[in-house]
C-alpha positions as CSV (number, residue, x, y, z in Angstrom):
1,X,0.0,0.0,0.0
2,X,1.4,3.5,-1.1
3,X,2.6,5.9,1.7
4,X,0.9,9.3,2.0
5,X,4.3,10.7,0.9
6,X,7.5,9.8,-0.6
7,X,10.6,10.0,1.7
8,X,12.8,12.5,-0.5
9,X,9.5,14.7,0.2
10,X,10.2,14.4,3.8
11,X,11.6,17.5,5.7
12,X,13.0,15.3,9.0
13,X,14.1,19.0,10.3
14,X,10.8,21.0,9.3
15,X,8.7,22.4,12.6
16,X,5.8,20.3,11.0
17,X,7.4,17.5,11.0
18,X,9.0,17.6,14.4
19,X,6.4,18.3,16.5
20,X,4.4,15.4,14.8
21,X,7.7,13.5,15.8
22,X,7.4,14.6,19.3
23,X,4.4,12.6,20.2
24,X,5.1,9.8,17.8
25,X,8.0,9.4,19.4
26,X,6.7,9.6,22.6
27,X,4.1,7.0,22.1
28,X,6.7,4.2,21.4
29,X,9.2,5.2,24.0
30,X,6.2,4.9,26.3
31,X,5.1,2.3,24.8
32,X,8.4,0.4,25.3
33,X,8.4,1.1,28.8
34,X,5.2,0.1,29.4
35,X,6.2,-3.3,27.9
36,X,9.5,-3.4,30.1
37,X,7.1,-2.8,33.0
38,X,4.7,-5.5,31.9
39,X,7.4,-8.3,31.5
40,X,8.4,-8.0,34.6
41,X,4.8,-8.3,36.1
42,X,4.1,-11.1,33.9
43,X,7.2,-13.1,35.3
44,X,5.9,-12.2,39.2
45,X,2.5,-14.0,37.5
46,X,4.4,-16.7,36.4
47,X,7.9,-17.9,38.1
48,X,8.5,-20.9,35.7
49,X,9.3,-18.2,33.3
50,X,10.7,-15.6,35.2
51,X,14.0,-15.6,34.0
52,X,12.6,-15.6,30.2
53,X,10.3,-12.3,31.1
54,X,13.4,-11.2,32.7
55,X,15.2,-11.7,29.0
56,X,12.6,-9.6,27.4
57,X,12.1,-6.7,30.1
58,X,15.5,-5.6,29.3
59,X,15.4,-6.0,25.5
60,X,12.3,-4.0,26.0
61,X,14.3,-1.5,27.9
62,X,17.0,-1.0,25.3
63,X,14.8,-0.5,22.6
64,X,13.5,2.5,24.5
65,X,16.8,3.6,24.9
66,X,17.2,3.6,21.3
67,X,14.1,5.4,20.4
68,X,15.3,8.4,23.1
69,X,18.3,8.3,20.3
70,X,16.3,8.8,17.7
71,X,14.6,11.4,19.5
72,X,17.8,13.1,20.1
73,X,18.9,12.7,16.9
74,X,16.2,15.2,15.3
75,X,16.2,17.4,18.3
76,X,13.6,16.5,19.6
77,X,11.6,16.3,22.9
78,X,9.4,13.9,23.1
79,X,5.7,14.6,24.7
80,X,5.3,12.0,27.3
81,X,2.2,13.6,29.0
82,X,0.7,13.1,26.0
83,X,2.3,9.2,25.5
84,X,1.0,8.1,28.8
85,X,-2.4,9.4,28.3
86,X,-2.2,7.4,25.1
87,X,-2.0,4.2,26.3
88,X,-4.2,4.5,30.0
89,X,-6.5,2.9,28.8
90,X,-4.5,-0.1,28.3
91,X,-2.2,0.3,31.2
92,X,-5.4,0.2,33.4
93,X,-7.2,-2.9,31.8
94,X,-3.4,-4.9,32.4
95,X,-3.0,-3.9,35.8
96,X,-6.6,-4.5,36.8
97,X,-5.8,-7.9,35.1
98,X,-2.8,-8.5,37.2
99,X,-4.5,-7.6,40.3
100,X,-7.1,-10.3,39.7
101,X,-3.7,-13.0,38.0
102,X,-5.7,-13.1,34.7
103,X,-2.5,-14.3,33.0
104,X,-4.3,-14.8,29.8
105,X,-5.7,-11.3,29.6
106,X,-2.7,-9.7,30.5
107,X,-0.7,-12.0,27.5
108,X,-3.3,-10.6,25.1
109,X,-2.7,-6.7,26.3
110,X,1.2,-6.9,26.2
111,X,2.1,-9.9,23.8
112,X,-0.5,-9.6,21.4
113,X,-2.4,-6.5,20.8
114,X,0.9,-3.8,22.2
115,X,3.3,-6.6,20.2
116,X,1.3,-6.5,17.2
117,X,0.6,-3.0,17.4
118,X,4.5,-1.9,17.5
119,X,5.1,-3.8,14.7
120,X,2.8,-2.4,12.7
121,X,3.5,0.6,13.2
122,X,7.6,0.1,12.6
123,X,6.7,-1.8,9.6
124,X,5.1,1.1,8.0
125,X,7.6,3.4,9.6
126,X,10.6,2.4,8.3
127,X,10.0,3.0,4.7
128,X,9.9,6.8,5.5
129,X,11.9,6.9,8.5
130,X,15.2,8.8,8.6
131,X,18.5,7.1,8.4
132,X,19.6,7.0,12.0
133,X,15.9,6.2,13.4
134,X,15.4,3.3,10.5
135,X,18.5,1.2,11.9
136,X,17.3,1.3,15.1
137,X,13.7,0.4,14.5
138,X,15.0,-2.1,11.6
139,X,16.6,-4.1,14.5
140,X,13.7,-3.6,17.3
141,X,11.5,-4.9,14.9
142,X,13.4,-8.1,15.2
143,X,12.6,-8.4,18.9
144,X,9.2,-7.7,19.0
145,X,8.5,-10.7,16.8
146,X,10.0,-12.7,19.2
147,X,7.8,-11.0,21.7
148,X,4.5,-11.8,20.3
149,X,5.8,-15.5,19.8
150,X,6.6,-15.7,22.9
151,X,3.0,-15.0,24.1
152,X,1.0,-17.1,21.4
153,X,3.3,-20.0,22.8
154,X,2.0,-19.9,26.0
155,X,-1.5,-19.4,25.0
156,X,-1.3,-21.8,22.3
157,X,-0.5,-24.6,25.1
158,X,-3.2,-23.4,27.4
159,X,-5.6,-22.6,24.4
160,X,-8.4,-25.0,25.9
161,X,-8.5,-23.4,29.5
162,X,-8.5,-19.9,28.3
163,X,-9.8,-19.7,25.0
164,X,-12.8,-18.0,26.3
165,X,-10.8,-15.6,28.3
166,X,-9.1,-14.7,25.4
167,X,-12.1,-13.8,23.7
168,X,-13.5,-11.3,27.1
169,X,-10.0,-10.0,26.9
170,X,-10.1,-9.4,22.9
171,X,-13.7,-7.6,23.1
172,X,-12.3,-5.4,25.5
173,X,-9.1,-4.1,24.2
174,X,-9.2,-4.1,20.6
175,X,-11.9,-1.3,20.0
176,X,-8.6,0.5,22.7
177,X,-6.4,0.2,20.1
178,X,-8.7,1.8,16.6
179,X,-9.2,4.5,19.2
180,X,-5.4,5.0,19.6
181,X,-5.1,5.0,16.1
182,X,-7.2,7.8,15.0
183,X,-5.6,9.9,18.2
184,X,-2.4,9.6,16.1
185,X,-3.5,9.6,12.4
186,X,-2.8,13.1,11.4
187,X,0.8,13.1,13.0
188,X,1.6,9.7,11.5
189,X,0.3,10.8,8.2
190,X,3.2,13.8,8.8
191,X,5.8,11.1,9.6
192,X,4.7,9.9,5.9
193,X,2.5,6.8,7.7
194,X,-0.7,5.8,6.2
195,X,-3.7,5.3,8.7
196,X,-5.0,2.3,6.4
197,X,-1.6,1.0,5.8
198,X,-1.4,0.7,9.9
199,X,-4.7,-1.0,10.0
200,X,-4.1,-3.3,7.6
201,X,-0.6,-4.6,9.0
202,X,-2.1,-4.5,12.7
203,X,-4.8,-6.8,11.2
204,X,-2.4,-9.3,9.6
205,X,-0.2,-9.9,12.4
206,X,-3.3,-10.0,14.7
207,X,-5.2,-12.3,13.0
208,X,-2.1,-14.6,12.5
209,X,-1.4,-14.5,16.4
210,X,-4.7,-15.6,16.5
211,X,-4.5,-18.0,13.9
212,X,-1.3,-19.6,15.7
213,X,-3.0,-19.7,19.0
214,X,-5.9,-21.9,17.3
215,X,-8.7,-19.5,16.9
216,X,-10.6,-21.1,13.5
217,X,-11.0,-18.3,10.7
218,X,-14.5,-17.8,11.4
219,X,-13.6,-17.2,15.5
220,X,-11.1,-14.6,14.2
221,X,-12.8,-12.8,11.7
222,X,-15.8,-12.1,14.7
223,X,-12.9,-11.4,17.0
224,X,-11.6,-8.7,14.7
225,X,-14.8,-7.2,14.0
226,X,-14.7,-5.7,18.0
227,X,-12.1,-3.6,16.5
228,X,-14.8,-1.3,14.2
229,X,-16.6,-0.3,17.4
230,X,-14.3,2.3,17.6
231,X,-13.6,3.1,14.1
């Protein structure tokens, strides 16, 4: 799908351009921390894998470290009132998960939908990102796949047992996360992002998480449709 702009059109320096960045930016620096945050919750929730949450806490925490770079880089500050606001609504809904050990919900907040999520939005990002900032989120990228593998795994062999919690957890979060992405659509069509191209790649590595977890098509396709109640 064709980006709202071509990157040689891109001014990375313009005041247009960098207060767009500023809350970009902002959203997946937060974002990062929130996932450092999570991992380590998620290996209080389950010890067995403590030491693998550990692992991924800290990768989570040197990506964020690298998107302050990029930040830098531009000269820019990043707006992190505005990034925490962005993602309450899921920071809420996983900590009120933790408080009540819903490990499945709180897999399906941080390793699917926030997983899924960031790698949409670095997919279509790095087409149109600058030089500095497209090595850096060419190689968090990476990670983040390993990420969301890491939770369909564990759901996967559980699926039985919490399929249905799954499902509660899906209706709940998913409209969260169209609502996010029209919050952001006019400064990621700045950053030369297309809202529909976002959709679209959020949808495919959704609906293969899903998929891989061993929701049938049909099961996914309702389980997607939660999404347009806030489009």
């Amino acid at each position: 799908m064709p980006q709202t702009q071509a990157i040689s059109e891109i001014d990375f320096y313009s005041d247009t351009y960098k207060d767009a960045y500023s809350r970009i930016d902002g959203i997946v620096i937060e974002g990062e921390q929130e996932a450092h945050e999570n991992y380590i919750r998620l290996g209080e929730m389950l010890p067995e894998h403590q030491d693998d949450f550990i692992r991924l806490s800290k990768m989570e925490a040197r990506h964020k470290k690298g998107f302050e770079a990029c930040g830098r880089n531009l000269k820019v500050t990043c707006d992190l009132d505005f990034a925490r606001r962005f993602f309450s609504d899921l920071h809420k809904n996983f900590q009120d998960a933790a408080s009540e050990d819903k490990v499945p919900t709180c897999l399906v907040i941080q390793s699917l939908i926030i997983e899924c999520f960031a790698i949409a939005a670095y997919n279509i990002y790095i087409p149109v990102a600058d030089d500095f900032a497209r090595k850096i989120t060419e190689s968090v990228v990476k990670d983040e796949y390993q990420h969301l593998n890491y939770g369909e795994e564990w759901l996967k062999a559980h699926f039985d047992d919490v399929k249905a919690e799954i499902q509660e957890a899906n209706r709940k979060n998913l409209p969260i996360v169209w609502r996010m992405l029209n919050e952001v659509d006019k400064d990621a069509a700045v950053l030369g992002m297309e809202k529909e191209a976002l959709v679209e790649d959020f949808m495919i590595q959704y609906g293969e998480a899903l998929s891989n977890i061993g929701f049938s098509t049909g099961e996914i396709m309702r389980m997607s449709a939660y999404g347009l109640v806030a489009a």
